[in-house]
C-alpha positions as CSV (number, residue, x, y, z in Angstrom):
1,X,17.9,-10.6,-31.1
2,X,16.7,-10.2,-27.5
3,X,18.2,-13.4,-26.7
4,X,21.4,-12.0,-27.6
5,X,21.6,-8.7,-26.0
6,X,20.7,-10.7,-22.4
7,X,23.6,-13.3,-23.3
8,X,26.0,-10.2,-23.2
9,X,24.7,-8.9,-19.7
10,X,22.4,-6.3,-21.1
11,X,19.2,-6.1,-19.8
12,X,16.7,-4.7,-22.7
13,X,14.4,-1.5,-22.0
14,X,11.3,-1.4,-24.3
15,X,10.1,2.3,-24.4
16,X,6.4,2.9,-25.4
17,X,5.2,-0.4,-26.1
18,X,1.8,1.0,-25.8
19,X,2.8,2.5,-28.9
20,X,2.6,-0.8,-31.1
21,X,-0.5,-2.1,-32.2
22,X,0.6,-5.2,-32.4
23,X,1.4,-5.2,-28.7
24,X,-1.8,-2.9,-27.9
25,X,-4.0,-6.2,-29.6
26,X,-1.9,-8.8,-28.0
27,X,-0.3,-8.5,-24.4
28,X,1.0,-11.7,-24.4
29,X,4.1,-10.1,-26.5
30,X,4.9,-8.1,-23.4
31,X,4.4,-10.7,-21.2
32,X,6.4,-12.8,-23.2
33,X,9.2,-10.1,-23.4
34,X,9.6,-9.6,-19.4
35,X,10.0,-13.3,-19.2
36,X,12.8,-13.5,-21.3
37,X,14.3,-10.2,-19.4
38,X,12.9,-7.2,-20.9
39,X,12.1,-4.0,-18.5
40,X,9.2,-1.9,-20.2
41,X,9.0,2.0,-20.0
42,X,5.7,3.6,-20.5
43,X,5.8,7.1,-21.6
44,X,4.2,9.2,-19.2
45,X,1.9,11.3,-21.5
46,X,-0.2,7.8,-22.4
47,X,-2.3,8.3,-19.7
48,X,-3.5,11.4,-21.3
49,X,-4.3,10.3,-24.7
50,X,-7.3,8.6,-24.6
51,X,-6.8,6.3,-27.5
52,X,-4.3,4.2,-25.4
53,X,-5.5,4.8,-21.8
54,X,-7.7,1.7,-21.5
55,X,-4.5,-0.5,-22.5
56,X,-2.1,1.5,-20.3
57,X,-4.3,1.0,-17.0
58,X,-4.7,-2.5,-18.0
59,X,-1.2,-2.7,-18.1
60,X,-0.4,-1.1,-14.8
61,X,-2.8,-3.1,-13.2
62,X,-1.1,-6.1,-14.5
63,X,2.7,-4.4,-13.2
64,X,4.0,-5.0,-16.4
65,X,5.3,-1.5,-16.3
66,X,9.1,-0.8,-14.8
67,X,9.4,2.5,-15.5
68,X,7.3,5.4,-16.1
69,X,9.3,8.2,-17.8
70,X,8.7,11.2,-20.2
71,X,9.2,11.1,-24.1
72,X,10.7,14.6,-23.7
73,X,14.9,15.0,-24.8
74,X,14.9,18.3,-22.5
75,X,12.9,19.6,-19.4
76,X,11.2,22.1,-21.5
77,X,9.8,20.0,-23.7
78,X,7.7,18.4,-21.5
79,X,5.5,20.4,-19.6
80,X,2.7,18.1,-18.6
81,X,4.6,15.3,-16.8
82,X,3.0,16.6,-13.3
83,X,-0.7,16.0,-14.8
84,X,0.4,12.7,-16.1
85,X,1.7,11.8,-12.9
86,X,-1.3,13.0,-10.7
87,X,-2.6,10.5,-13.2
88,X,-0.6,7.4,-12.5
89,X,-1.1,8.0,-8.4
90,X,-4.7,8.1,-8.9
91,X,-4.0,4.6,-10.5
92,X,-1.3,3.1,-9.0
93,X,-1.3,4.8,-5.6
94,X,1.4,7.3,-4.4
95,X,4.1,4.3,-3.4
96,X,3.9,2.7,-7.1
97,X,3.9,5.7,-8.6
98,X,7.1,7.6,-6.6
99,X,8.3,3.6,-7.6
100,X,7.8,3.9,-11.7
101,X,9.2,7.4,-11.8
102,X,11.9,7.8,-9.6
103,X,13.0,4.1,-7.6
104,X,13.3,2.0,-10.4
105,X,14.9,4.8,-12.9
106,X,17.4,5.3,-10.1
107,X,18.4,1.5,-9.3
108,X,18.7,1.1,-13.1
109,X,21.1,3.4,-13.3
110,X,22.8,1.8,-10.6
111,X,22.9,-1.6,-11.4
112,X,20.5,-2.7,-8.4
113,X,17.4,-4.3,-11.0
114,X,17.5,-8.0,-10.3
115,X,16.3,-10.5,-11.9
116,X,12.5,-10.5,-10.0
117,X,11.2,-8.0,-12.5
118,X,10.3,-11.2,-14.8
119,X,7.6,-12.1,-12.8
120,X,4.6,-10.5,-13.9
């Protein structure tokens, strides 16, 4: 089905893989998936929950990450997104992190995501 949606122009955004288990026990799905076009968006609040923060790091450190966004559906809902972001500069440094939360989002939006996000 991926296959598909990329024949059409549409570039596929995976949010939460760090959700799936199946992903969590086998990154070679999401390496798999950026090769073939895929962006991934992590949901900010995994850093905080310690049952997926070893696979999130691992991730980051590997830059399979695109985007790093809330899981909220209105700013009031989310109210920890600055802890989670002190969080991913202490990982990723303040450049990657501004990057992840605000560059990437914004050149997504705008059409401006090429096709070097498939090398990971």
């Amino acid at each position: 089905m991926i296959e598909e949606i990329i024949k059409k122009k549409v570039t596929p955004i995976i949010a939460n893989p760090e959700y799936n288990i199946d992903i969590r026990n086998n990154f070679s799905i999401i390496e798999k998936l950026i090769k073939k076009g895929c962006l991934m968006q992590m949901n900010a609040d995994s850093l905080l929950r310690k049952n997926l923060k070893g696979f999130v790091t691992m991730a980051l450190k590997k830059e399979a990450y695109h985007i790093v966004a809330s899981n909220a559906h209105n700013a009031g809902q989310y109210m920890d997104f600055g802890i989670a972001y002190k969080k991913l500069t202490e990982l990723v440094g303040k450049d990657k992190a501004f990057e992840l939360t605000s560059k990437n989002p914004l050149k997504i939006i705008n059409g401006e995501y090429g096709e070097h996000h498939k090398n990971i």
